[in-house]
N, C-alpha and C positions, 0 to 999 in steps of 0.2 A: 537488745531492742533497738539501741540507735544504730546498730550495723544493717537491722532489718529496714530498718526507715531511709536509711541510705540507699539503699538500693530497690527500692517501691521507689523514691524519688527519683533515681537516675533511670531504672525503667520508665515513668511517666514520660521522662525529659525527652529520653530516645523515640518512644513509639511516636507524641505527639512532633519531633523535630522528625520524623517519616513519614508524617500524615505527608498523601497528597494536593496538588492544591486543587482542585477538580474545577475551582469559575475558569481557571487557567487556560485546562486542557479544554472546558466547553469553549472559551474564548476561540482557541486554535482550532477544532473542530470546526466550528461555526464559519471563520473565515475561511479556512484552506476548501472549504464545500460550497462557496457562495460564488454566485453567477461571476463576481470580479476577478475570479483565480479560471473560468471556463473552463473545470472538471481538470486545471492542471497538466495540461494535454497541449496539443499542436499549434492549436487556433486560439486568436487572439491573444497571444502570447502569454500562455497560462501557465506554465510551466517556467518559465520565465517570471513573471512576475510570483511566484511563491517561493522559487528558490531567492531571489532577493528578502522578501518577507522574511525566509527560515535563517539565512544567516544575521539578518540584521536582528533575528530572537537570541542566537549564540551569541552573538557580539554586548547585546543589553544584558543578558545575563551574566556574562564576565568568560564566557569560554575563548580559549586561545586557537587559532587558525592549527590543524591539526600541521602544515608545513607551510612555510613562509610568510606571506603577508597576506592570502585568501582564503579564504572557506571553501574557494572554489576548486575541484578538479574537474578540469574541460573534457568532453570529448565530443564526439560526430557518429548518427548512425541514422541508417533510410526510413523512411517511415511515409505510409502514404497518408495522405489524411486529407480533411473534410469542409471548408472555407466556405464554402458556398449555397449552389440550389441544393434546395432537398427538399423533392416536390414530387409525390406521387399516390396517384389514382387508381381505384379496383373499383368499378363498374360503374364507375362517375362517381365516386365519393373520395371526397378528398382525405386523406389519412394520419392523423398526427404523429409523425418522428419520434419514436423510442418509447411511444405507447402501443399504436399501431402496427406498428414497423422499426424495423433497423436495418441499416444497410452493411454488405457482411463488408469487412475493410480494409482486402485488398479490389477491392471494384473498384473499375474506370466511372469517366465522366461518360455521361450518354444523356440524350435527348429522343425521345422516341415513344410513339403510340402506337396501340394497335390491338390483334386480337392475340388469344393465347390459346395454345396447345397446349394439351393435359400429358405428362407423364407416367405418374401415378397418381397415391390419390392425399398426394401434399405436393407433386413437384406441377408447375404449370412455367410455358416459356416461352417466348418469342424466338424461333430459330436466327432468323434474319440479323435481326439487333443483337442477338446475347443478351437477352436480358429474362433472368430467372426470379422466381417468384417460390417461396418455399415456406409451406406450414409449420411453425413450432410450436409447441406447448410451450416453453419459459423462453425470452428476449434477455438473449445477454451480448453483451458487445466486444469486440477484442479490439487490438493494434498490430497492423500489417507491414512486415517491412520492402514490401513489394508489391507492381499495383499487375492485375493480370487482364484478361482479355474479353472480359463477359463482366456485367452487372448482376451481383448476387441480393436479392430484397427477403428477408423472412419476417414472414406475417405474422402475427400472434392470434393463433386459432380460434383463441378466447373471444378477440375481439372483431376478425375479418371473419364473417360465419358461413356468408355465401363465398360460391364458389367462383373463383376468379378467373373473370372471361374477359372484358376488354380493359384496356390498361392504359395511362399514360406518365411517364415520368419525366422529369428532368432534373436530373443530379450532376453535383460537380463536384470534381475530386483535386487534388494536387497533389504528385508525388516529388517528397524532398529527398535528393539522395544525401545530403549532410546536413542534416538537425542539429544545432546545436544542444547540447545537453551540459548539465552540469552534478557530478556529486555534491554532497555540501558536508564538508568535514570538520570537525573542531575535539578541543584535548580540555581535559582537567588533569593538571600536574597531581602523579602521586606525591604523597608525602613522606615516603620510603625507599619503595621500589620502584623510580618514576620512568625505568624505561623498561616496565613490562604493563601491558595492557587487559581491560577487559573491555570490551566492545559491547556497545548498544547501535542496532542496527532497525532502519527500518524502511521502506522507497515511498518517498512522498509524491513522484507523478502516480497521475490516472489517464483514463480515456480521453477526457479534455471533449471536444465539441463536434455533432454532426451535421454540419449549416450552421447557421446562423440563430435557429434560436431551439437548440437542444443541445444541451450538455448532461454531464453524468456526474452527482456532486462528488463521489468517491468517500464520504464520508467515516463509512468503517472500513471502505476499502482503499486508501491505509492514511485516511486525515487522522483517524484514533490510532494507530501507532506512532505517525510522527508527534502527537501530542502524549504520548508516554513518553517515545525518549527524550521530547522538551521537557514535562517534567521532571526525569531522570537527572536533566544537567543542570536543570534550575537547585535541585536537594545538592546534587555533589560539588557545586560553585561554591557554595555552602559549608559543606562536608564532606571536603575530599578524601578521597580514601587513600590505603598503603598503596595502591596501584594505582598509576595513570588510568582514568578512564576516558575511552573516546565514544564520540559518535559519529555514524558515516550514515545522513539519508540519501538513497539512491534515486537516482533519477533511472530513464529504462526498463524497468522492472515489467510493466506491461508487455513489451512486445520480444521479452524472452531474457531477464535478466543480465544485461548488458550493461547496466553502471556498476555492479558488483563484479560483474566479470571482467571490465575493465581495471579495478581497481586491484583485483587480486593478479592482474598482469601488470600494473602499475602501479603499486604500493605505495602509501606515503608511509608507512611506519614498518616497523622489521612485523614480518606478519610469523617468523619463527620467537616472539617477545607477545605473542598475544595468548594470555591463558586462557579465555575463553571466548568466545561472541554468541551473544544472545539476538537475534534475531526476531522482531516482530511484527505481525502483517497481519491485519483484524485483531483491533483487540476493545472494540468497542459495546461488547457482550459479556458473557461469562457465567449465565446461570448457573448455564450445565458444565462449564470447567473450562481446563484446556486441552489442546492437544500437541503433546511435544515431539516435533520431529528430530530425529535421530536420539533420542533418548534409549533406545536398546543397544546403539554404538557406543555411548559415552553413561555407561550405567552406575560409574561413582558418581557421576555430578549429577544424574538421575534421582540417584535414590536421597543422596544430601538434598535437594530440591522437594521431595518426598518428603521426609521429616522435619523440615519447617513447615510446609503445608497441613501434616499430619498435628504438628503440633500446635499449632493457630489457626487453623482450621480457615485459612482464607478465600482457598474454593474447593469446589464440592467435588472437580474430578481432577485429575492428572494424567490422560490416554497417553497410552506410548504409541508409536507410530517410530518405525524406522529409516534408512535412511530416503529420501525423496528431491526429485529436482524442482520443486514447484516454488522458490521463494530466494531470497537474496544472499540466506546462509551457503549455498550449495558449494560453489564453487571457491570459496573458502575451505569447505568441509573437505572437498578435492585437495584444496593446499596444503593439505594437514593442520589443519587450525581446528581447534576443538568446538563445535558449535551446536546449538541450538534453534530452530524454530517453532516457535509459539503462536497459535490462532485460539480464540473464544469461540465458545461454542452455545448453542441456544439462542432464543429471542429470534430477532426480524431475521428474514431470510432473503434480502435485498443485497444485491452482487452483479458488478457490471452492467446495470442496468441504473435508468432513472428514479429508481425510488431508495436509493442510498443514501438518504437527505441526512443533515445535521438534524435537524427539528425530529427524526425518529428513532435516532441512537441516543440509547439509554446510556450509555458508559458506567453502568450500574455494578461492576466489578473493576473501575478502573482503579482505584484505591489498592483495595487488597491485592492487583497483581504488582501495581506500584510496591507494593510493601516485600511481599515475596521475592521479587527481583535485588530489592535493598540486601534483603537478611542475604540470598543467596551469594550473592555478588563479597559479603562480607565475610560467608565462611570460604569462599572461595581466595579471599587475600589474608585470611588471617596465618 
């Protein structure tokens, strides 16, 4: 009886010292998505200002500089982007940015009025100017790393109903051909095996701003994973494990996965010493489950990830999806590093656009992936 009371108490002990902290991750959420970070992006130094934010959280937490005395890994790459006017008219009505309209984002700066010629029956254009006008059903926004030679505007059909005949716009663009960029890296010493790793991955820039008063908060796309893997380091500061564990959030990731590619050509740590990397990018859902990329490549750490799931029942799906270029894992995955990416699934359906607010992410499974990642991460070092 007291062998059984023993161990009902050190289970309590364990699950309640794996709870997550969730005011935490709301906290991070909340900040890294608010007009002061400007979607994390180009303008007004948003991106900038979160990467100081994200190290100065590894630093209060107790995590150590993954190599030498910064968090930081530097690089440079082009990016055109958006500072200024963003100002445009369809039949004298003025049109609001990222409701109305989004401007595609390698388009130039232009200044110009006038009437339009029809294409079909969503393309409408100004020859003269370059300036295109295009119907969509859903406004989602990207990052260009090149600026071209025509003005691309897509309307949101929902909202623009008549058809667009005279036009006036004035937009301004600026193309950086070296952005400064930063990874943001930090290590918790194993207590065993302290020079083999598992990796918690996730890229904290977004779209960041177009003009002056529209930005994109990025919210689940990916403020809730960089506040997974700050809670991650917040438990393992804590409770380190046999294996070093690190974290690397990427900056780049937007306009084509460029700080994880830089890092798997610039390594701070032996990337042949990493037994796994778990990769996350949306994870501020989860009714409906998840969806794990390359989980048909890597089908022992699959199926072990399976039967903790199965056996706590923490969420409802586990999709396999094989291997994919769409996220920060890949080109690790390329290096031979064994990895994982993971997205939530269900709830809001807000992406790349302006309705990806802190105020409407549930993070209503962030706990139990929190938990799942713990237990996995543990049969993986045991």
């Amino acid at each position: 009886m007291k062998k059984v009371f023993s161990a009902v108490i050190i289970l309590f002990l364990f699950t309640g010292a794996m709870a997550q902290d969730i005011p935490y991750a709301r906290h991070l959420v909340d900040t890294l998505a608010s007009p002061s970070f400007w979607g994390r992006g180009y303008t007004n130094n948003g991106m900038l200002k979160a990467s100081i934010f994200l190290a100065d959280q590894f630093q209060k937490l107790g995590l150590q500089p993954m190599k030498g005395e910064s968090y930081f890994q530097k690089f440079t790459y082009p990016v055109n982007t958006f500072p200024g006017k963003m100002e445009v008219s369809i039949n004298g009505k003025k049109l609001i940015p990222g409701e109305d309209y989004i401007i595609s984002a390698e388009s130039k700066s232009v200044k110009s009025y006038g009437e339009l010629e029809q294409r079909d029956s969503v393309t409408f254009f100004d020859r003269e100017n370059r300036v295109f006008f295009v119907l969509k059903d859903k406004l989602t926004w990207e990052c260009a790393p090149a600026v071209e030679e025509y003005t691309l505007i897509l309307l949101d059909k929902k909202r623009v109903t008549k058809k667009p005949q005279g036009y006036s716009i004035n937009v301004e663009s600026s193309f950086v051909k070296k952005f400064n960029a930063v990874n943001i890296c930090a290590t918790v010493k194993g207590t065993a095996v302290p020079d083999s790793f598992i990796v918690f991955t996730g890229h904290y820039d977004h779209l960041g701003g177009m003009g002056t008063e529209t930005y994109f908060p990025g919210a689940n796309d990916n403020a809730s994973g960089v506040a997974l893997c700050m809670n991650l380091a917040k438990y393992y500061a804590k409770n380190p494990s046999r294996y070093s564990i690190a974290f690397i959030l990427f900056s780049g990731e937007e306009p084509g996965l460029i700080g994880s590619k830089y890092f798997t050509e610039h390594p701070l740590i032996d990337m042949k010493k990493i037994r796994f990397l778990l990769n996350n990018d949306i994870a501020g859902t989860g009714e409906d489950g998840i969806t794990i990329v390359n989980s048909t490549v890597f089908v022992e750490e699959f199926n072990a990830m399976r039967r903790i799931n199965d056996s706590k029942g923490y969420l409802k799906t586990l999709a396999q999806r094989g291997k994919a270029a769409i996220s920060d894992h890949y080109f690790f995955t390329e290096a031979g590093v064994p990895s994982f990416f993971f997205f939530t699934m269900g709830g809001i359906q807000a992406y790349h656009d302006v309705y990806d607010k802190a105020e409407t992410l549930p993070l209503n499974k962030h706990e139990e992936l929190f938990k799942l990642l713990v237990e996995f991460t543990s049969a993986l070092t045991d």
